[in-house]
Structure formats: structure tokens, C-alpha cells
C-alpha positions, 0 to 999 in steps of 0.5 A, a space after each residue: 200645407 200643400 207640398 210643392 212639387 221637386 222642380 219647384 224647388 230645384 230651380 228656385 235653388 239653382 236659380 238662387 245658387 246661380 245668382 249668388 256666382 254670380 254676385 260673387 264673381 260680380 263683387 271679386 273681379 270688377 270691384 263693384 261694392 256689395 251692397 249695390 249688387 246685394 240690392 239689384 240681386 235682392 230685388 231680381 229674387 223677389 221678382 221672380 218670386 212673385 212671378 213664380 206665386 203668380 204662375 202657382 195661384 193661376 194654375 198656369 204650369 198645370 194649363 200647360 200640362 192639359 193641353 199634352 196627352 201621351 201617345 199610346 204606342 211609343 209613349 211620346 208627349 204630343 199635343 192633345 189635338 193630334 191625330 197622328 204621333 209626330 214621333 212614330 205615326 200612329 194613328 190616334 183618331 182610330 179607336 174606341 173609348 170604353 164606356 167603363 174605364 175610358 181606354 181606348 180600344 182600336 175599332 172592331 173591338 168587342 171587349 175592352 184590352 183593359 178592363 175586359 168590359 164590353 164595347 158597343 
């Protein structure tokens, strides 16, 4: 069985503890009987459910996350498409890419920072 993943879980926690203050306040301040808002509560959580199995089955939240990379300077998720850091301006078209590890080395480089491998 695959684990999920802790955001997962902490919201569809706090979004069932929301709902349920919800119902509470629902039911104790305007009277409405309990069954009506059990019902309409009921099925918003199996909305969302389903919702949520349908993002996991299609791999939406992992799209999401491939179309970000991490700046190499301030560390600043960007959009993969940049050619410059919106956070601190650096230039990310300049650099090399090491045949051996895939670090990217800044041009005129001859060794690799990272696996000290040679750059052509």
C-alpha cells in the first residue's frame, strides 16, 4: 500500500474538522434540524473525495510540481521556463550541464563543482 503523502492528510483533516464547526454552529445557533445539514455535509465530503482520488489517479499535484524548478543561487521555487531568478536575478541560461551528474557548472568551467568530473 503506498503511503500518502502528510498534506494529504492534514487537509483533509482540517478540512473535516472545519466542516464539522461548522455543523455545529449550523445546528446550535439557527436551529436547523441535523439531519438536513448531516445530509448536505455528507455529500460535500464525498465531493471532495472524489475530487481529491481523481487529482491522485491523474497525477495532477505531481504536474504541478514539474513544471517548478529551484533557483541555484537563492534556492527560490521558479517557474522551469526562467531564464532569470524573479527573486534575485540571477542568470539561469548561463551555464553548462555535466555530462556525468547533470549539475550545472557556470561557463568556462573545466571540472564539474559537484562531482569534480571533466566538462567539455
Amino acid at each position: 500500500m503506498k503511503k500518502q503523502n502528510p498534506i494529504y492528510i492534514f487537509s483533509t483533516l482540517m478540512s473535516l474538522g472545519v466542516a464539522g464547526f461548522v455543523l455545529f454552529l449550523l445546528v446550535s445557533t439557527w436551529g436547523i434540524p441535523f439531519f438536513v445539514i448531516a445530509i448536505i455535509f455528507f455529500a460535500g465530503i464525498v465531493i471532495f473525495f472524489m475530487m481529491m482520488a481523481n487529482k491522485l489517479a491523474t497525477n495532477s499535484f505531481e504536474k504541478r510540481f514539474e513544471r517548478l524548478k529551484e533557483c541555484e543561487n537563492c534556492k527560490a521555487i521558479i517557474p522551469r521556463e526562467s531564464e532569470y531568478c524573479p527573486a534575485c536575478g540571477t542568470d539561469l541560461g548561463e551555464s553548462v550541464k555535466c555530462e556525468y551528474c547533470g549539475h550545472k557548472n557556470k561557463i568556462g568551467s573545466s571540472i564539474c563543482e559537484e562531482c569534480n568530473g571533466l566538462i567539455e
